[in-house]
N, C-alpha and C positions, 0 to 999 in steps of 0.2 A: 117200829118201822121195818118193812122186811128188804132184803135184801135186793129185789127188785125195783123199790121206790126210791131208796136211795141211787143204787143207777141213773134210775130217771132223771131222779134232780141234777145227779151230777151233767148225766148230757145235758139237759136245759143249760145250765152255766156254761157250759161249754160252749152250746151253741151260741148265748148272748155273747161270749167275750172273744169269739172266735169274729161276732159279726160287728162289736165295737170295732175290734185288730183291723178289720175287713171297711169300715167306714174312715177310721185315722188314714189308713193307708192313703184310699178315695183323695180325703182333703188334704194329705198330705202332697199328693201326686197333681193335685189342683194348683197348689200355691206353689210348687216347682215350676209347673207351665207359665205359670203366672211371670213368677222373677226373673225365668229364661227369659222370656219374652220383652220383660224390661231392660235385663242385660242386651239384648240383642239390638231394641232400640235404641238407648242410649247412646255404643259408639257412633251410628248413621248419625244422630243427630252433632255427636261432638265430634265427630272427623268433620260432618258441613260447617260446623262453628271454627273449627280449627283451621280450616281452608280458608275460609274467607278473611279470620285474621291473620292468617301468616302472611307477614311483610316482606320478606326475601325472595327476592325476585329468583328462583331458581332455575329459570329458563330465561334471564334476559342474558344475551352473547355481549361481552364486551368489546369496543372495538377502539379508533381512535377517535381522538379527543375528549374520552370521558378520561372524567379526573376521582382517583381511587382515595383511601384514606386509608394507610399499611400502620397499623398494630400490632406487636408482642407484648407478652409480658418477660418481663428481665432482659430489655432489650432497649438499653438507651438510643441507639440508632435509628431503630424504629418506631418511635415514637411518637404517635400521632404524627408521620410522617405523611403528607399529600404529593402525591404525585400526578402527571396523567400521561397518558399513551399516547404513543410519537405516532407520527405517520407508519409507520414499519408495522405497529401493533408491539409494540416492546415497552417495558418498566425501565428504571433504574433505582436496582435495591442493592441497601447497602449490604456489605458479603458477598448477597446472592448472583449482584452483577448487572447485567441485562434478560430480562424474562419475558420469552413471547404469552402476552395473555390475547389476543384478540382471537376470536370466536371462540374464547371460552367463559362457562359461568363464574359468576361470583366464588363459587364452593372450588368448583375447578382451578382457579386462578391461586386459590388458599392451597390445595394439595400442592402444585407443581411452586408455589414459594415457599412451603414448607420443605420437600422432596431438598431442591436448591440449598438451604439453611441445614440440613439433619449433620450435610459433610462439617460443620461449624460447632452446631447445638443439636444440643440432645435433649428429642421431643419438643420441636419448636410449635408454637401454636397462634398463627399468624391468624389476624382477621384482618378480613377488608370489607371496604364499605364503599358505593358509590357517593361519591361527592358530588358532583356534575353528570350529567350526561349529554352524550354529543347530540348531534342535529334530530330531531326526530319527530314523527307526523304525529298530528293532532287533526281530527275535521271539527270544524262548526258547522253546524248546521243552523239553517231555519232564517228569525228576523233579525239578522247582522247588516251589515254592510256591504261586508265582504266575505260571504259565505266560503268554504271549501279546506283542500290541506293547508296546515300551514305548518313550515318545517321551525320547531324551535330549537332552543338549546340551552341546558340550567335549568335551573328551578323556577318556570313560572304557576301564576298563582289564577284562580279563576277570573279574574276582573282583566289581568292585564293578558291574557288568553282574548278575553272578549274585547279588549282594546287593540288589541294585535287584527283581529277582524274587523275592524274598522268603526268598532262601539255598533249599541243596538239601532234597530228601526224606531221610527214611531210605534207600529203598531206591534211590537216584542209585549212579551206577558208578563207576567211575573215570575213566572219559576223558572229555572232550568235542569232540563236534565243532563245528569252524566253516566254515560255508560263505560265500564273499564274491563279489559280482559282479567281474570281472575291471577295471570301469572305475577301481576303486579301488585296483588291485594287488592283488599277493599277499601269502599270509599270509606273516608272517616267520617261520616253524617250518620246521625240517630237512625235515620228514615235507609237507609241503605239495605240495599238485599242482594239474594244471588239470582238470578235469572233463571227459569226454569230448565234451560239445558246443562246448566253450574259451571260455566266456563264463561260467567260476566256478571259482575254486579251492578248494579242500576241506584241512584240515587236524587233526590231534588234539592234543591236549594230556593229557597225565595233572594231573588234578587231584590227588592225593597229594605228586606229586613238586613241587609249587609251593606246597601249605601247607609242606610239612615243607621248602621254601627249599634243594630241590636243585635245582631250574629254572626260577628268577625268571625268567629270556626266555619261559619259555612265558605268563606273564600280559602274552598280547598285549592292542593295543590296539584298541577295537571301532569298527567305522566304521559310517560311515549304511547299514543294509539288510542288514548281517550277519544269518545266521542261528546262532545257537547254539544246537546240541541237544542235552540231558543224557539220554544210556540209561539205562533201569532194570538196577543191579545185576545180575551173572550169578549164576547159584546152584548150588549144590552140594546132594546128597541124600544123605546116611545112614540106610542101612534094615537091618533085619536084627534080631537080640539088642541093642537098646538100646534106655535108657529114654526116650527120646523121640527116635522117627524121622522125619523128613521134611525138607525142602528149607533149607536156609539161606543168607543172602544174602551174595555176598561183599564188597558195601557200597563201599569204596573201596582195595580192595584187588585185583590179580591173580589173587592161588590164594590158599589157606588151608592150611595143614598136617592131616593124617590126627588128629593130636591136639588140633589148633584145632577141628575139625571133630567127637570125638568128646567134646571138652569142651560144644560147642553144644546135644550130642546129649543132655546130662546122663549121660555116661559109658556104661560095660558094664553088661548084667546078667551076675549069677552065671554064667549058663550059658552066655555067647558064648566060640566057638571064634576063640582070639586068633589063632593059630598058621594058620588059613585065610582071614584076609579076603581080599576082592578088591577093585579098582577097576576100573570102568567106564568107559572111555571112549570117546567118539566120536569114530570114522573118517571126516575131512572127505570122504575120496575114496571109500569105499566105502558112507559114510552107516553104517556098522554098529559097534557096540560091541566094543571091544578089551579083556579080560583083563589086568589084571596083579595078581599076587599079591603080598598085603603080609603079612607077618607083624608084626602088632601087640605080639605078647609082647615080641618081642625090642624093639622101640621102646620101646615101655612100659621096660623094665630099660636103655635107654640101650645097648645091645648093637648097635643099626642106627640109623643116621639116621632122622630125620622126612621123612616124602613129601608131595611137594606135592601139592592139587587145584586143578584147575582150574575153569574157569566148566563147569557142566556134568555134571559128572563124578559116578560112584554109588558109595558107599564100604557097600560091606557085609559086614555083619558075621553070620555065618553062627552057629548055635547046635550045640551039642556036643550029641550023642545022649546020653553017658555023664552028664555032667553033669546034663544034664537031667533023667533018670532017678533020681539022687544027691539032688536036689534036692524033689522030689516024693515020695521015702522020706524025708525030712528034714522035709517041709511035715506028710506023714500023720504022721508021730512028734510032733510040735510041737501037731497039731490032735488028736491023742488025748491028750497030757498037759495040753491047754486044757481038754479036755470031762473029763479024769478030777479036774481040780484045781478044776472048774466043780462036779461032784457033791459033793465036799469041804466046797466052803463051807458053813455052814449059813445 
């Protein structure tokens, strides 16, 4: 092999391992964009995650009449000591003296009893905790009572919020909502999120499932500036052969049963065609009303399940030609033996 052919080969390999070097590089430089990119999203997602759980109110000002709860370690004195804040906006800590904390934060209030303590102890490490909080608005909205602010004070709890407003309407729904400024944390409900501007989180509660004591956690508890809104009842309509047709409310309930529903209605006339009802519902995505056939007889005789309604929804109940007809030779028979037993009397 002469001395030129080897050259050759040799650039061939060269160029192959030159264009491997030159492809690792490629994927190597792919899966860095890559991981950056995951790094990058990750914290956005866990600073939102982290925002919404943090419970420390770092912007709420303290003022008077909330009641604090002063902690050190190595500090008998202080010792799950409770206090609260005089009129003046002043503490009494032991050592420290008297400490103005009003219109300052939680964190704030911790620096300046610490500052106060350092002439004492060295590297004091005070925490404090709100116990109480003083007077402070709440609105309800919606099917209360007594809609509007209402100034509370302490710890109250969702129901006695809603009993502070005067209990609900008849026609209240089921759920409620709660909206909270983010300063305060988030709600503690499964279903809880941030609001798309992230300065509120939003959360529901079924009020049903908390009287009838299936989901005591949901009777959270209400902070300064909550909003809680009560909807009015969704409704349901049965029209058609029955003796009292129109809208009925489903009150604090999901759906109603086609037989809940024709109970409301004060039942069937003689002539409705059981065998054809229909229900009505609405198409979130096409806006339009969807068909579905019920046959009521056989429900009625227990031969098919009860069908649900939902909020919304139109239960009708169509009239039988034949029947009809039957019924009106039945009416004229009835109203000629009135007027022949009417000539009778004397």
């Amino acid at each position: 092999m002469s001395r030129r052919d080897v050259g050759k080969k040799m650039s061939e390999r060269s160029e192959r391992w030159i264009r491997r070097v030159a492809w690792l590089n490629v994927v190597l430089f792919f899966l860095a964009v890559v991981a950056s990119g995951h790094e990058t999203s990750s914290p956005a997602r866990g600073q939102a995650q982290v925002n919404c759980e943090n419970q420390v109110r770092s912007t709420y000002l303290l003022g008077p009449d909330d009641e604090l709860e002063i902690a050190g370690p190595d500090l008998d004195e202080l010792a799950d000591k409770t206090t609260r804040i005089d009129g003046d906006g002043d503490i009494e800590a032991p050592l420290a003296g008297r400490v103005h904390v009003a219109d300052l934060t939680v964190q704030r209030a911790e620096q300046e009893l610490n500052k106060r303590l350092s002439t004492y102890i060295r590297h004091p490490q005070i925490v404090i905790s709100v116990k109480e909080l003083r007077s402070q608005p709440v609105s309800i909205l919606g099917a209360v009572n007594t809609p509007g602010v209402h100034q509370v004070q302490g710890h109250k709890t969702l129901l006695e919020m809603l009993s502070l407003a005067g209990g609900l309407r008849t026609d209240a729904g089921y759920s409620v909502r709660i909206t909270r400024q983010i300063e305060w944390g988030c709600i503690p409900l499964p279903n809880a999120k941030l609001e798309a501007s992230g300065q509120f989180t939003v959360g529901e509660v079924n009020l049903k499932q908390i009287m009838d004591a299936e989901d005591p956690e949901g009777n959270v508890q209400i902070l300064p500036h909550d909003v809680i809104s009560v909807p009015k009842a969704e409704m349901v309509y049965v029209i058609g052969d029955v003796k009292r047709s129109g809208g009925f409310a489903l009150g604090q309930d999901e759906s109603i049963s086609v037989l809940q529903a024709l109970s409301l209605a004060e039942g069937l006339n003689a002539t409705a065609d059981t065998h054809r009802a229909r229900i009505l519902r609405l198409d979130t995505n096409t806006k339009q009303r969807v068909e579905t056939s019920v046959d009521v007889k056989k429900i009625l005789n227990g031969k098919s399940g009860d069908v649900p309604l939902l909020g919304d929804d139109i239960l009708f109940i169509p009239g039988s030609i034949g029947k009809k007809t039957t019924m009106r030779a039945i009416e004229a028979a009835v109203q000629t033996g009135s007027g022949l037993m009417i000539w009778r009397v004397p």
